[in-house]
N, C-alpha and C positions, 0 to 999 in steps of 0.2 A: 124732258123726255123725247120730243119730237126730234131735236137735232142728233139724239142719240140713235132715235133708229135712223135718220139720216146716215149717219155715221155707219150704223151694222149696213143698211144694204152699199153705199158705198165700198165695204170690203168685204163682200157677199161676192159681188162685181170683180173685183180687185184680184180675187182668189180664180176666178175662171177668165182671166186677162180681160173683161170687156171694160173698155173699150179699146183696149189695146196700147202699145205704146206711141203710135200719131194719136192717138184719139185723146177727147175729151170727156169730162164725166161732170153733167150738171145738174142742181136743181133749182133752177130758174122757170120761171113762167114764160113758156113758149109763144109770147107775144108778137106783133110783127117787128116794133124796131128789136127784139132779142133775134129774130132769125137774121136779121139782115145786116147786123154786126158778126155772127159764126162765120169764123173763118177755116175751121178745120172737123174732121168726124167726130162728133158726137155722138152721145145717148145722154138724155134730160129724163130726170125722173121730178117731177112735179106731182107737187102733193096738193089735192084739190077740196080734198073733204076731208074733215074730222067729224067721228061720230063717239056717244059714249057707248058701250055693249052694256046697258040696264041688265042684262040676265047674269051678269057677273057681278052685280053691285053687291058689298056687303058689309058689313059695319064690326065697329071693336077695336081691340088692339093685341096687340103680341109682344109679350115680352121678347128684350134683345140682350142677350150674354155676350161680353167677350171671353177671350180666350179662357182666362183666367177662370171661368164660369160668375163672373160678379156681374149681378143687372145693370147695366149701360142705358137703357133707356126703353120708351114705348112707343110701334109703330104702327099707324093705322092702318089698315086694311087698304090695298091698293085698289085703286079706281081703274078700269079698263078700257078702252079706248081702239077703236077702229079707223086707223088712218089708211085713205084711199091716194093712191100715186097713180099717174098715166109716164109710161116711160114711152119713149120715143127716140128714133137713130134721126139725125143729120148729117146728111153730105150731100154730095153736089149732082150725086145719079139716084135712082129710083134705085136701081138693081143693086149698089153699095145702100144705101139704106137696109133693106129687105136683109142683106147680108149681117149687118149691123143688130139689127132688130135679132134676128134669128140666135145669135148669139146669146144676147142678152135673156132670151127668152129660153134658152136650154140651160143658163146659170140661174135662174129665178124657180123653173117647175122641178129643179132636182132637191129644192131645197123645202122641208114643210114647216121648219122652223128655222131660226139663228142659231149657227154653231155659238159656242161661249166664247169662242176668240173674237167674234165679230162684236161681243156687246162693249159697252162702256159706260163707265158714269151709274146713274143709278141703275140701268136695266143691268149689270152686273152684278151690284150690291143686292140686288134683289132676288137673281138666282130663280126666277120665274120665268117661265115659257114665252116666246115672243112666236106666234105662227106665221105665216106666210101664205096667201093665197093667190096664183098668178094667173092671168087667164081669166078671169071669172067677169059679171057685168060691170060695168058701170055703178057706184051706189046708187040703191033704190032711192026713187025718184028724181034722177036727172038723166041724159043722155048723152054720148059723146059730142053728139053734134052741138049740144047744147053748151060743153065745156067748150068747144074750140069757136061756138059762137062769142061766149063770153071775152073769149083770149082775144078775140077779131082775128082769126087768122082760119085759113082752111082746112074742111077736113083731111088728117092726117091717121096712118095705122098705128095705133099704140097698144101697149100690152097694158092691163089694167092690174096693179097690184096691190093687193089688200097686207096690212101689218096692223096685225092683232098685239095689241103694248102696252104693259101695265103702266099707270100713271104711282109713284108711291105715297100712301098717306102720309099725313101729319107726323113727325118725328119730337117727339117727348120727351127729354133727356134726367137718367137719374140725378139725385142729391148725389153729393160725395159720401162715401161710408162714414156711420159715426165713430170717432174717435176721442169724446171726450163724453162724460154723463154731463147731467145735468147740478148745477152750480145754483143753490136758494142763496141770496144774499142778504143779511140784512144792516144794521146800523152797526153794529159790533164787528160780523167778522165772517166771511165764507162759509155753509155748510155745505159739506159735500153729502150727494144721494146713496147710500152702500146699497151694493149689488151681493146677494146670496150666491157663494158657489164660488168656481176657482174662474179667473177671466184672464188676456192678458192684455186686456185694453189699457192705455196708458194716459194719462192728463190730467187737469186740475180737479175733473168734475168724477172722477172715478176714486172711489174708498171699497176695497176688499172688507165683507166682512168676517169677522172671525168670532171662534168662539168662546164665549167667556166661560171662565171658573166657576164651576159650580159652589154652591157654599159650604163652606168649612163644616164636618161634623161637628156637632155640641160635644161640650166636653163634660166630664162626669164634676161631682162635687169630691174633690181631693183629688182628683188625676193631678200628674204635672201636666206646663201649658209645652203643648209641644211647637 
């Protein structure tokens, strides 16, 4: 699921040209030998925390039909998760950074969710909301300074962006449909189980039953035998 919202905000970006056609689009850990290999404009979207949203937890499962309306299988309850990203512009001036940044940061607050073209994989299959939060602090309990302490590198202005992203549960898959009854075998020779009523199942283990003759009237004493 992570590399998939990788993927959405990658063409999130994509869609409002950042970072442009010289630029670069990464997500790498802004550490110092990473700055000091970039050789051209960037924007790095670094993902620094994963958190789960406990107030969305929920339990069960859901049946899944395909087209046909036949049950395919059973899917748990998706798990939801709050991934925390620092995006950041790289290039060689303050004032193209700023520029860079700003960009980035007018494609990110226009948006409160993923469009559907941006999703893939299973945030697709799932057809659930992915939210967007740009702007907002740092996750609770840590601080920027703290993350670019961690990187070893200095503080930097970044945009802090939140993506709210269902994880999917456990996937269950039906039996095949039955197409044969059931077959008692013994020493002698196959009996098959009869099913009441009209069917059109087909196979060894399937005997339509039908209905038998009622018994013959008695006949009188001197009638002929008819």
């Amino acid at each position: 699921m992570i590399h998939e919202v990788d993927e959405g905000i990658r063409r999130l970006l994509a869609a409002a040209d950042v970072p442009g056609e010289q630029g670069e689009l990464a997500f790498d850990a802004p550490t110092t030998d990473w700055t000091s290999r970039r050789n051209a404009p960037t924007v790095n979207v670094f993902l620094y925390d994963i958190r789960e949203d406990l107030t969305r937890r929920k339990s069960g499962e859901l049946e899944v039909h395909g087209e046909d309306g036949v049950l395919v299988g059973w899917r748990g309850a998706a798990r939801w998760f709050e991934l925390s990203y620092l995006v950041t512009a790289w290039t060689n001036r303050p004032q193209d950074e700023h520029r860079l940044l700003s960009l980035a940061l007018a494609a990110l607050v226009r948006a409160e969710r993923m469009a559907p073209e941006w999703l893939t994989g299973s945030l697709a299959e799932l057809e659930l909301s992915v939210a967007l939060q740009a702007g907002g602090p740092v996750t609770e309990g840590g601080a920027a300074s703290d993350v670019w302490s961690a990187l070893g590198g200095d503080l930097k202005p970044a945009i802090n962006l939140k993506v709210i992203a269902p994880l999917a549960g456990e996937w269950t898959p039906a039996g095949p449909p039955v197409t044969e009854g059931v077959v008692l075998r013994s020493s002698d020779q196959p009996r098959r189980l009869r099913y009441d009523g009209p069917t059109t199942a087909e196979g060894e283990g399937f005997a339509v039953s039908r209905p038998r003759p009622g018994p013959a009237g008695r006949r009188r004493r001197g009638e002929p035998i008819r």
